[in-house]
C-alpha distance (Angstrom), angle and dihedral (degrees) to the residues before:
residue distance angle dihedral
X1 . . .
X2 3.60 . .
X3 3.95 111.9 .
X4 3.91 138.9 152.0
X5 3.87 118.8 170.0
X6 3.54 108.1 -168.6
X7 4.02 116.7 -160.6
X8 3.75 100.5 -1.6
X9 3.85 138.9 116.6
X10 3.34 102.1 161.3
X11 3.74 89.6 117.5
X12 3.69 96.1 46.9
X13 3.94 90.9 118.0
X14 3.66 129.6 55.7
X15 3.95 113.1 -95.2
X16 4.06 134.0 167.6
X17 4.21 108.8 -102.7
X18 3.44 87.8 -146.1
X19 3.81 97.9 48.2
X20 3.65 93.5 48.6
X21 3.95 115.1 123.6
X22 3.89 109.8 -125.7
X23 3.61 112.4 -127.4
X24 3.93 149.7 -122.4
X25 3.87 93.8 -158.9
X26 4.13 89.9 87.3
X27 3.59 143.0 15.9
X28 3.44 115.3 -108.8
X29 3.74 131.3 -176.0
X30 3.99 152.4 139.5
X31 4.14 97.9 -66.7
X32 3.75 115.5 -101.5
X33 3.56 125.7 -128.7
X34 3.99 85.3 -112.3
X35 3.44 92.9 60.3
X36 3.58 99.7 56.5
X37 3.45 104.6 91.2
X38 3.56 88.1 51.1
X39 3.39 101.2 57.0
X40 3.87 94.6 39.6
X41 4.50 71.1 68.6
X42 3.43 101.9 54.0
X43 3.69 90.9 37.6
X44 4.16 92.8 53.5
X45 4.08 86.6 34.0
X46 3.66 98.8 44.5
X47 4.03 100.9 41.4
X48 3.50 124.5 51.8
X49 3.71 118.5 -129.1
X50 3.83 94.4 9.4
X51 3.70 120.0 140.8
X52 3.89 113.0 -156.0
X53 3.45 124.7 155.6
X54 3.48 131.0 -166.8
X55 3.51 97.9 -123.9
X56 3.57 88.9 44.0
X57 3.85 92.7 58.0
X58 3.74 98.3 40.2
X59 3.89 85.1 57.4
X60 3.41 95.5 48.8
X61 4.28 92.3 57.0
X62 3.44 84.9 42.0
X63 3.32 88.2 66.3
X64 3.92 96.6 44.6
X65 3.62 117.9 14.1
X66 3.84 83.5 -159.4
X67 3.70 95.4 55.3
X68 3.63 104.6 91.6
X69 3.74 122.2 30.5
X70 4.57 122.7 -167.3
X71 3.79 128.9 -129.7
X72 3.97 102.7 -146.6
X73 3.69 137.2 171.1
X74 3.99 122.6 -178.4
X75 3.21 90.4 -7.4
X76 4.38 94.3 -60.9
X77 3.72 112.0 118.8
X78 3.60 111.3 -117.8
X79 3.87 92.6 -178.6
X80 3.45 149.3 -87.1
X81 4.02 151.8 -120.6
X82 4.00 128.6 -130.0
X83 3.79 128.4 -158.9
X84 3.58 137.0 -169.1
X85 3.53 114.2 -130.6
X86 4.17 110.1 -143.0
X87 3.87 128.0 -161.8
X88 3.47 117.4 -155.0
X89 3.82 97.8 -81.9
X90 4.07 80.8 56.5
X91 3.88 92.5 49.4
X92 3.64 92.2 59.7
X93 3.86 97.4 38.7
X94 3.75 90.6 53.4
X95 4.34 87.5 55.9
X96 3.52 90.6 41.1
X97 3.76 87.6 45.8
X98 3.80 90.5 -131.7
X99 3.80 96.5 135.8
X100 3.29 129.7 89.0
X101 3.84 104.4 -133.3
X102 3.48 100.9 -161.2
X103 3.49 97.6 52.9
X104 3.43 108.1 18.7
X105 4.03 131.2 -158.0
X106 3.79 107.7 -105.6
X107 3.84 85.0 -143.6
X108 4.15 86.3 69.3
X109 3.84 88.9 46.3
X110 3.55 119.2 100.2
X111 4.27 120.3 -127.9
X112 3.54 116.4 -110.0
X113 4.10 91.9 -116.6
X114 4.30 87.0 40.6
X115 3.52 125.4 97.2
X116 3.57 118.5 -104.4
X117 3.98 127.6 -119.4
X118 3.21 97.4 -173.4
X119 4.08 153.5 -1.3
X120 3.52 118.0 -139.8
X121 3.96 108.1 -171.5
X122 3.69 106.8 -136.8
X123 3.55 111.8 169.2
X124 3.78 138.5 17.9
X125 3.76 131.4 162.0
X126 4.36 116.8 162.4
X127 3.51 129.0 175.9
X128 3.78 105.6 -140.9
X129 3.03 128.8 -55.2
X130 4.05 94.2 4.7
X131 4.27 83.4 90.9
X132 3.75 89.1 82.1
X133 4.22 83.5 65.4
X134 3.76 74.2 80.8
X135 3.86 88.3 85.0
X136 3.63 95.0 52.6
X137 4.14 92.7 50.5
X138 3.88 84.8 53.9
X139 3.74 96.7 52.1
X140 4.04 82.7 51.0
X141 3.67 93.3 39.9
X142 4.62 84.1 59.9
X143 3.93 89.6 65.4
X144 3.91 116.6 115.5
X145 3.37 99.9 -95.9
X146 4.16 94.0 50.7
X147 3.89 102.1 35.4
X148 3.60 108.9 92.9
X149 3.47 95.5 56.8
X150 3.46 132.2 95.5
X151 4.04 114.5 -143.9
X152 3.90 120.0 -123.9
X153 3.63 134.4 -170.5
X154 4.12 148.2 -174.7
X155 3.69 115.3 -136.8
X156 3.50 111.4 -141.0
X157 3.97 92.1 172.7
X158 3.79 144.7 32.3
X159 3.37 88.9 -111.8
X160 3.64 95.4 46.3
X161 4.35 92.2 54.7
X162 4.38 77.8 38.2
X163 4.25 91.5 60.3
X164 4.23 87.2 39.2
X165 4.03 100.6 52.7
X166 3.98 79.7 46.1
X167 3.60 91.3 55.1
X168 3.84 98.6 43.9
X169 3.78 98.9 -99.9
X170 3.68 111.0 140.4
X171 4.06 123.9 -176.7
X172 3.78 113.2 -98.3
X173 3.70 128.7 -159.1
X174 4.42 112.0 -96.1
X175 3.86 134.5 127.9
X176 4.08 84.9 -105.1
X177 4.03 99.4 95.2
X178 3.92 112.7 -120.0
X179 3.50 95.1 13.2
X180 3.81 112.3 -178.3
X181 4.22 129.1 -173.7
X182 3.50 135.0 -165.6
X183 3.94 106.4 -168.2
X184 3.91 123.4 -155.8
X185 3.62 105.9 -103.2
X186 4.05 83.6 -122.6
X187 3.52 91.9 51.3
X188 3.92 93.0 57.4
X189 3.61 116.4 96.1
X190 3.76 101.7 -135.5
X191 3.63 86.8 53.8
X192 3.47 116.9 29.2
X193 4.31 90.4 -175.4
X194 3.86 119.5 -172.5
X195 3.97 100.9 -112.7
X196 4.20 76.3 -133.4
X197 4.14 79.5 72.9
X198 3.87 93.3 72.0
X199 3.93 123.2 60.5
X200 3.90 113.0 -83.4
X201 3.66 109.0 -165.1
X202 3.65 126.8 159.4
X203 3.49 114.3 -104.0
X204 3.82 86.4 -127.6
X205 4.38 83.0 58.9
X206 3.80 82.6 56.2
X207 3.88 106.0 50.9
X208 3.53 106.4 135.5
C-alpha cells in the first residue's frame, strides 16, 4: 500500500472503518476521467518511489469505474485512494502471495457487476484534512456488491501501518509479508453484526 497523508491527524486514535461517519467537510466521489492526470501528480509527488502513469491510471478506471474514488474541496483536488477489487481466485493469491500487486492478473480482478472478495487498499495520498474522505469511501465500500469483503493492505510506511492500527486493521498470519486485515464487523465471529447495524448512506447523501 502506497500512502502519504500530509498535514492530518485526524486518524491519530483508533476508530471502527465501518462505524466512521461520512462527512460534509470534502467532496468525495468515484474519480473522473478528468481527474486522472491529476492524481497520477499527487500520487508521483506525494509518494516516494511510486510509479503511476496517467495512462496507467486511466486504464485501470476504465476497467472499474468504482476503482478509484477523489478527495475534493472547491473544486481543487486534495487527493485520492485506489483499490483493487479481488474475486475469490484473488483472495487466495493475495494470502498465498501469488499476485503481483503492482500489476495485477486481470483473472484475480473482480468484474464491475461481480461481487467482491476482497479490497486490497493500494494507494492513498491526502492533503490535509481530505483523509477524513476516508469515511465517505467506507460508507460506499458497505453497498451490495462490496460488503462481504474484508479490506487488506501492505504498509509500505510508518505512517501507512500508523493510519491502519487507527482504523482497526491488525496484521494477520499469510505467506504475503506484512499482511494486514480489517474484517467487516458482520463477518467477525464474536459478532456476527447485520451490515444493516452500521450507517448506509448513499454516497450521493455524503457529498461533501
Amino acid at each position: 500500500m502506497y500512502i502519504k497523508l500530509r498535514g492530518s491527524r485526524d486518524f491519530g486514535l483508533r476508530h471502527e472503518l465501518d462505524g466512521l461517519a461520512p462527512t460534509s467537510l470534502i467532496n468525495v466521489g468515484p474519480a473522473r476521467q478528468d481527474q486522472i492526470a491529476g492524481l497520477a501528480a499527487i500520487a508521483r509527488q506525494e509518494i516516494p518511489g511510486v510509479n503511476l502513469s496517467e495512462t496507467g491510471l486511466a486504464h485501470f478506471l476504465r476497467a472499474d469505474p468504482e476503482s478509484i474514488f477523489a478527495f475534493s474541496r472547491n473544486g481543487d483536488l486534495l487527493g485520492g485512494i485506489a483499490f483493487l477489487y479481488l474475486n475469490c481466485r484473488g483472495h487466495d493469491a493475495l494470502l498465498l502471495d501469488d499476485i503481483d500487486l503492482k500489476n495485477p492478473q486481470r483473472e484475480f480482478l473482480a468484474a464491475p457487476d461481480e461481487e467482491v472478495s476482497a479490497i486490497y487498499v493500494w494507494a492513498l495520498a491526502a492533503f490535509g484534512r481530505a483523509v477524513v474522505g476516508i469515511a465517505n469511501v467506507a460508507a460506499h465500500l458497505r453497498r451490495q456488491r462490496f460488503v462481504g469483503a474484508n479490506y487488506f493492505a501492505v504498509p509500505s510506511s510508518e505512517a501507512g501501518r500508523d493510519l491502519l492500527i487507527a482504523l482497526g486493521f491488525e496484521g494477520i498470519p499469510s505467506f504475503q509479508a506484512d499482511l494486514w486485515c480489517y474484517e467487516r464487523p458482520w463477518n467477525r465471529p464474536s459478532l456476527m453484526l447485520p451490515a444493516s447495524s452500521f450507517s448506509t448512506r448513499s454516497h450521493a447523501d455524503a457529498r461533501h
